[in-house]
C-alpha positions in Angstrom: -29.2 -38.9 40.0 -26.9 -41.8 40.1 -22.3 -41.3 40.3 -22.6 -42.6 36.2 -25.4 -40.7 35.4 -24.1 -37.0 36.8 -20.4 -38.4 34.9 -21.9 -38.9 31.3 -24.1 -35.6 31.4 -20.7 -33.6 32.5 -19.6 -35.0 29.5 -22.0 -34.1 26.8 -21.7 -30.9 28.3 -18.9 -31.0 27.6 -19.0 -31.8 24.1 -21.8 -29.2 23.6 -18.6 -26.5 23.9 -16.4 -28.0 21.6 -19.3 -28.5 18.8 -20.2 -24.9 19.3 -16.4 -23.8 18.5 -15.3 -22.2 21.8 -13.4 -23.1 24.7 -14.8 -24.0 27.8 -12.6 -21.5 29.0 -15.2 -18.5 27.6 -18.1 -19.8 29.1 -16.8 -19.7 32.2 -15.0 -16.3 31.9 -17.1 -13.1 32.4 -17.1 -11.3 28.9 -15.0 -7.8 29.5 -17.7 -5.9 27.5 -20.0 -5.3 25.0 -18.4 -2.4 23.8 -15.6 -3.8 21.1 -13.4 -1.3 21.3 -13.5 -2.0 25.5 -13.4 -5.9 24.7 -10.3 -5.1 22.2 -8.4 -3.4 25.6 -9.1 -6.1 28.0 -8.1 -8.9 25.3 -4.7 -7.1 24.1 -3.9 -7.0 27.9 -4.8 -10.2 29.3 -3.6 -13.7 28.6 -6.3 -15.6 29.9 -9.1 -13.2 27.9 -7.3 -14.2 24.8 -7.5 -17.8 25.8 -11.0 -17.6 26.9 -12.4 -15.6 23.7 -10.5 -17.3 21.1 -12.7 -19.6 19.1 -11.8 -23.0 18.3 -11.3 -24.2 15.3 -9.3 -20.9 14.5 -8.9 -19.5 11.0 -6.0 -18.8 10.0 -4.4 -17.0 6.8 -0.7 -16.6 5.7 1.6 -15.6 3.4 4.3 -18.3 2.0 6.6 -18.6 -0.9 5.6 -20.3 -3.7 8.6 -20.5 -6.4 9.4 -16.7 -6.0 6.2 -15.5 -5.9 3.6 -15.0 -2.0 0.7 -17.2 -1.9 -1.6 -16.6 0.4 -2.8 -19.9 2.3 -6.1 -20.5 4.5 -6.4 -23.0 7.1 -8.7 -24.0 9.8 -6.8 -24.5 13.2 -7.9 -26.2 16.4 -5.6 -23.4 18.2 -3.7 -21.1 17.7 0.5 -21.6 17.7 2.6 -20.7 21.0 2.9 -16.8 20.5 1.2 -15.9 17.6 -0.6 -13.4 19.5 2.1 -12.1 21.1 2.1 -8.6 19.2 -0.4 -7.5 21.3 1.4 -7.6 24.4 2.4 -4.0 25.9 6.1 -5.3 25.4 5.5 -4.5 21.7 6.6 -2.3 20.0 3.9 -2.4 17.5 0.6 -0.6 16.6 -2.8 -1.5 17.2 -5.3 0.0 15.6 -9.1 -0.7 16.3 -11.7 -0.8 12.7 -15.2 -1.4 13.7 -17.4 -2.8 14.1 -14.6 -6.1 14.6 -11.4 -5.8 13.8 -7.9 -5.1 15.2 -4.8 -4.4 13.2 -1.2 -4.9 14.3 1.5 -3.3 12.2 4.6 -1.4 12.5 5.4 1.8 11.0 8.1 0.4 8.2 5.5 -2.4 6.9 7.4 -5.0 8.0 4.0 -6.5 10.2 0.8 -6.5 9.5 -1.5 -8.6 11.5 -5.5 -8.2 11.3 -7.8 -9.9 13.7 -11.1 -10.6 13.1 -13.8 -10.9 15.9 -17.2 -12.7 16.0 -20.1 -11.2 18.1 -22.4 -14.1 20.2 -22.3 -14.1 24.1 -19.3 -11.9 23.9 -17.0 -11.2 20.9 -14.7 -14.2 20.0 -11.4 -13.8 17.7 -12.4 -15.9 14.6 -10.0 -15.3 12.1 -6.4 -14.3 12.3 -4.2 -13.4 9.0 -0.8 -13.0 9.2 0.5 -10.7 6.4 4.4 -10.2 7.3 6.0 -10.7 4.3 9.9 -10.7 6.3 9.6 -14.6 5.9 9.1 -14.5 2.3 11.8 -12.4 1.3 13.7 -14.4 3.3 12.6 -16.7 1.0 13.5 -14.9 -2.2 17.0 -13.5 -1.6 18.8 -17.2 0.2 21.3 -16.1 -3.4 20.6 -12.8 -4.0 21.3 -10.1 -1.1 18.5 -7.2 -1.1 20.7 -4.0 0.5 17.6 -2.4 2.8 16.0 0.3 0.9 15.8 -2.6 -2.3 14.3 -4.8 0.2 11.8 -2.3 1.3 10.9 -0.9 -2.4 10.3 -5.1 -3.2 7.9 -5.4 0.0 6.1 -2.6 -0.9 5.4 -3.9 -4.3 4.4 -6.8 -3.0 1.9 -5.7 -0.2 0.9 -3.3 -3.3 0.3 -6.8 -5.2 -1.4 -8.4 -3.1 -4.0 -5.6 -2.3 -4.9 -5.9 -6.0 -5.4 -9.5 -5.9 -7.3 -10.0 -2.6 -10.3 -8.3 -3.0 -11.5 -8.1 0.2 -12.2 -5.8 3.7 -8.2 -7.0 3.8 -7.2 -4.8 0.7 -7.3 -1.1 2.2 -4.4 -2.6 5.0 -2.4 -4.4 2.5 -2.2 -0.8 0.9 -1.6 1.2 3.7 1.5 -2.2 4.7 2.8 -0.8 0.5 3.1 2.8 1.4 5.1 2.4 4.8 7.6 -0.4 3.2 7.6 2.4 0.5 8.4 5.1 2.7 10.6 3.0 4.2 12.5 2.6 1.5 12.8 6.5 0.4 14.0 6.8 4.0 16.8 4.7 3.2 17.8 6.5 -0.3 15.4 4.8 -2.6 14.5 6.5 -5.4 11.9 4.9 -7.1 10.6 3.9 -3.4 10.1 7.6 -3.0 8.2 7.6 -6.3 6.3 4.7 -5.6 5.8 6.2 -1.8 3.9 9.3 -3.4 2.0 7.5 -6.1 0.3 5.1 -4.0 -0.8 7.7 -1.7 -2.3 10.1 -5.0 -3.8 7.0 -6.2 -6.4 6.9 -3.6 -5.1 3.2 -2.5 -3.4 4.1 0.6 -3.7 6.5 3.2 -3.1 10.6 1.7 0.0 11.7 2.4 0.5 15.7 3.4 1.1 17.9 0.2 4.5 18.9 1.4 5.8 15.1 2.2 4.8 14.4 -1.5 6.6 17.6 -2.9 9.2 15.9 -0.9 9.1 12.7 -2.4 8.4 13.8 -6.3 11.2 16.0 -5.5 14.0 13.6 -4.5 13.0 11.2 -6.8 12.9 13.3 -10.2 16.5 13.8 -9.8 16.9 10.2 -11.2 13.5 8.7 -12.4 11.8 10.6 -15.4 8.2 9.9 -14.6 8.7 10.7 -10.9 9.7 14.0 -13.3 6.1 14.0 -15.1 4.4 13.4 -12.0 5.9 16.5 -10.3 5.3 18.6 -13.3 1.2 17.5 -12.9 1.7 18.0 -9.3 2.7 21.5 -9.5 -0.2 22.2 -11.2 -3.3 20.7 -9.2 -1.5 19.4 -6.4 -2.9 16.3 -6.3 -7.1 18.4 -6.9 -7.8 17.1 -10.5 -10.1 19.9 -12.7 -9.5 20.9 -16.2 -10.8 24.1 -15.8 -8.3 26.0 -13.1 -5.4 27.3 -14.3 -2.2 25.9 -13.3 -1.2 26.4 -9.7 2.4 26.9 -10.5 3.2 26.6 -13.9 7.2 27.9 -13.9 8.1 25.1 -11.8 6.1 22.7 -13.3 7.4 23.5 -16.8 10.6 23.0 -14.9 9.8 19.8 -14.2 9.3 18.6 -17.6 12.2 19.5 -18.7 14.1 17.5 -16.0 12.5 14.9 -17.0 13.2 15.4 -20.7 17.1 15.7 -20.1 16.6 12.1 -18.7 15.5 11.3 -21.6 11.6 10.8 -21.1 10.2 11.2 -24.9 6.8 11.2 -22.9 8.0 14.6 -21.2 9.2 15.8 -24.6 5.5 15.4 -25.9 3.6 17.1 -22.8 6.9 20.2 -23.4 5.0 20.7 -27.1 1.6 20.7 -26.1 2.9 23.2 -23.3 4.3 25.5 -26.2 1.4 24.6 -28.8 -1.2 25.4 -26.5 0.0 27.9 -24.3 -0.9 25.7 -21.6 1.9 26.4 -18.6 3.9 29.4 -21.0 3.0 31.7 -23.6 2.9 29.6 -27.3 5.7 29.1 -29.3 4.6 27.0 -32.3 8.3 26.6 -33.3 9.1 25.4 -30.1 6.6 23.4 -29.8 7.6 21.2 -33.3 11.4 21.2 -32.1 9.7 19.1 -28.9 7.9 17.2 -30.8 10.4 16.4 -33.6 12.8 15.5 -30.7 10.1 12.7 -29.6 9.9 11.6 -32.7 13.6 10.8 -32.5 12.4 7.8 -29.8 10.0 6.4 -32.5 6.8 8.2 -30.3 4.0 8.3 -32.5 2.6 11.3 -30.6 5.5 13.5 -31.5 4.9 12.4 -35.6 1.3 13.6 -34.8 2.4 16.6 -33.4 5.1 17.4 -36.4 2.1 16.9 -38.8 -0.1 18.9 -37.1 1.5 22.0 -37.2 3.1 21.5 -40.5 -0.4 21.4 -41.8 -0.2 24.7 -39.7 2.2 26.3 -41.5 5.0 26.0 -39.3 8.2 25.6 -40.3 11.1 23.7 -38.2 14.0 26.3 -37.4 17.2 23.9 -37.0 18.8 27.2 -34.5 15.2 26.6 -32.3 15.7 23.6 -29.5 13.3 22.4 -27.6 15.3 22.5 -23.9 
């Protein structure tokens, strides 16, 4: 074979890598191993792994500010930007967490990170798709006037991760979730209230990861002192802690009429209602139909159609309102 010959074949060999998306650099390194979660150490470890597994074009997803709301933008890249996998060195402080069958998340505990990777299995697993998350950029954004003190700035990533877990619909959604509930508890940490209420109803919801009973008591707790539904949730909490079925009793059903009534003094009409049905139906106490129409005439003081219902319903009854009777 002639000098020009051997030249243009090394070429289209050449070219052959490129059209097939990876670096020449992965066909001429030895692939770590089969075994993802083996593959996942040696890449997180290695520079020149995540060079030579690293396919090219790269997809890429982030989050950037659009007005004051996140948009989420997708883009094709021919590689990857100086450092942008640097939260997988051992320097970091950050955790990795391996999902099979080919992912690898990166986040910190206070939801201020969240990085998943996505791998593609030919020869050897090659990183596909990265999607950057990290909202710190984007509030950033939203608060150049307006100063966020930490625990607001926490609460308002939260509900952001939390929106953009609804809106994503995809494998994506379950982190997003879990990135809500530590900006969340986060935020509670910090002396947010209604972080510590959104904290515990994120986890009850199914969404993110289950917290332990006693860290939700803990949350429900601190946050009923100032947030009237963090008041009703307590109350229901008392009673199944967080096991849903109409037909056991209630678990604890002093503290949870307790509860209520927190929440009624801070003015919840909505506590007010479920403190009549308590009464009428003898539900958490023994019934007292005449305090049961005191709670319900003092919802009906906030316009709440319920507590009208309620009045009618045991008038129709026979009972009579006792002006001396109150319902806290």
């Amino acid at each position: 074979m002639t000098k020009n010959k051997r030249v243009r074949l090394l070429g289209f060999k050449g070219l052959t890598l490129l059209v097939c998306g990876l670096s020449s650099e992965a066909f001429a390194a030895q692939c770590p191993s089969d075994n993802f979660a083996e593959f996942v150490k040696a890449f997180s470890a290695k520079p020149e792994v995540r060079q030579a597994f690293t396919a090219s074009p790269v997809q890429k997803l982030k989050v950037a500010v659009d007005g004051n709301k996140p948009k989420v933008i997708q883009q094709k890249l021919p590689a990857l930007e100086a450092g942008e996998l640097n939260v997988l060195s051992t320097k970091s402080s950050l955790i990795l967490q391996v999902k099979l069958p080919n992912r690898l998340i990166a986040r910190d505990q206070a939801g201020e990170v969240l990085k998943i990777l996505t791998f593609k299995r030919s020869d050897c697993w090659v990183l596909s798709r990265v999607e950057d998350w990290s909202l710190e950029a984007v509030l950033d954004a939203q608060t150049q006037t307006t100063a966020l003190s930490p625990e607001d700035r926490a609460l308002h990533r939260g509900d952001m991760f939390n929106d953009l877990g609804i809106q994503v619909h995809s494998d994506s959604s379950a982190q997003l979730y879990e990135a809500a509930l530590n900006s969340y508890l986060d935020g509670a940490q910090k002396g947010s209230v209604q972080a510590a209420f959104a904290a515990a109803s994120i986890s009850l919801s199914g969404q993110a990861p289950e917290l332990a009973t006693s860290k939700i008591f803990d949350l429900l707790i601190t946050a009923s002192k100032k947030v009237p539904d963090a008041g009703i949730a307590l109350a229901g909490f008392y009673c199944d802690e967080g096991e849903h079925d109409e037909f056991r009793n209630c678990i604890n059903p002093q503290k949870s009429l307790a509860a209520l009534e927190g929440a009624a003094r801070l003015g919840s009409a909505d506590a007010l209602i479920q403190l009549g049905e308590s009464y009428e139906t003898g539900k958490l106490v023994a019934k007292d139909l005449p305090r049961a129409i005191a709670c319900y005439l003092e919802a009906e003081k906030s316009e709440h159609e319920t507590g009208t219902r309620g009045v009618e319903r045991l008038e129709n009854q026979g009972v009579v309102a006792n002006n001396s009777i109150h319902c806290l």
